[in-house]
N, C-alpha and C positions, 0 to 999 in steps of 0.2 A: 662687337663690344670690346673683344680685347684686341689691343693694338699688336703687330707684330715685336714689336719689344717688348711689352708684357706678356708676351707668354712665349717669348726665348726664355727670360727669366721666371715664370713660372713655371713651365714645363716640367722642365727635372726636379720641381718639387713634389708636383703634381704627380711624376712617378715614383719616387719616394716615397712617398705616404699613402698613395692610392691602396686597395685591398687586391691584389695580386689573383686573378681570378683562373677558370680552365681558358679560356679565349678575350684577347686584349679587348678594352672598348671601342667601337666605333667611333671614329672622329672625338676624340676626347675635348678638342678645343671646340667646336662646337655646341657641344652637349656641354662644356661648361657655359659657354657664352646663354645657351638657354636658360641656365640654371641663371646667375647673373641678371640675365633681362627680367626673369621674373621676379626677383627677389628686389630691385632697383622699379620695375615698375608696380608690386605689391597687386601683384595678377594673380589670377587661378592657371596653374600647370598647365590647362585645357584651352588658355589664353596664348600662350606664347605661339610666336610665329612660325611656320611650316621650313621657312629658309633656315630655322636654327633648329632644323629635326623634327622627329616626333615628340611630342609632347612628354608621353608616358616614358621616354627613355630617358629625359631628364627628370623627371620625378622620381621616380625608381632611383637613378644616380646617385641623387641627391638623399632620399631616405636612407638608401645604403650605408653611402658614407656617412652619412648621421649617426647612422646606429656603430659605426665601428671607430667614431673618434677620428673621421680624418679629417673634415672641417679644422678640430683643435687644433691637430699636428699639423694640417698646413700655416694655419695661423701663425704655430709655434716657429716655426720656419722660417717664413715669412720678414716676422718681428724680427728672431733671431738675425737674419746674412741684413737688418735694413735697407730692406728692398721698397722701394716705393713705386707703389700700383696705381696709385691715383684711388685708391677704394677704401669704402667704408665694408669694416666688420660690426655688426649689431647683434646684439643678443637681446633677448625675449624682453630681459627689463627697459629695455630704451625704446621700445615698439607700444606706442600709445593704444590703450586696448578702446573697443568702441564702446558709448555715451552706454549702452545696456549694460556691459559687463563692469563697469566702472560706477554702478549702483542710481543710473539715473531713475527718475520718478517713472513708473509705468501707467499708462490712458487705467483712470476707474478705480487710481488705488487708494483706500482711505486717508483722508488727513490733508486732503484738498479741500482748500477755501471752494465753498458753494455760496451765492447769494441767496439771503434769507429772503421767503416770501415775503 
C-alpha cells in the first residue's frame, strides 16, 4: 500500500504520535498498510490479507490509536509539514450509512399501497 517514499515521510510521524508502549510494535509499516487496506477496501478486520499480518493486530492497532487521539494527531501533522500521501482521510459524516439505518421502508410495514379486492 504505502510506497517507500510515503513512509520515509510518514514514519517519524507515525513515531511521534504513536502511544509509546512496554515493547515497540511489530512491523509498524505493515500493520499500517493492513489497517489502510481495510479502511480503502470497507472490509471486515478478519478480511484483510495474511501478507499484511494478522488481522486482529491490526484491529487492535487501530482501536488503540483511536481511543488515544492519534489518528487526529497524525492528521494534524500531516496537514501541518503539507505532506502529500496521495490519501484520503474521512470521518464518520462522509461514509454513506446503509438504505436500513438511513430509515428505508421495511418488508410488512403499514402504509403500503395493497390492491383492493
Amino acid at each position: 500500500m504505502l510506497t517507500d517514499t510515503q513512509w520515509a515521510m510518514l514514519e517519524p510521524l507515525v513515531e511521534q504520535c504513536r502511544p509509546k508502549g512496554k515493547t515497540p510494535p511489530q512491523d509498524l509499516r505493515r500493520t499500517l498498510d493492513a489497517i489502510l487496506w481495510r479502511h480503502e477496501n470497507g472490509a471486515k478486520w478478519r478480511a484483510v490479507p495474511a501478507e499484511l499480518g494478522p488481522w486482529w493486530r491490526a484491529a487492535q492497532t487501530f482501536i488503540r490509536c483511536a481511543r488515544l487521539g492519534v489518528w487526529g494527531r497524525l492528521l494534524h501533522l500531516v496537514q501541518e509539514r503539507g505532506i502529500q500521501l496521495g490519501m484520503t482521510f474521512l470521518d464518520g459524516i462522509s461514509v454513506r450509512a446503509h438504505q436500513k439505518a438511513a430509515g428505508a421502508r421495511r418488508k410488512g410495514v403499514s402504509g403500503v399501497l395493497r390492491p383492493q379486492p
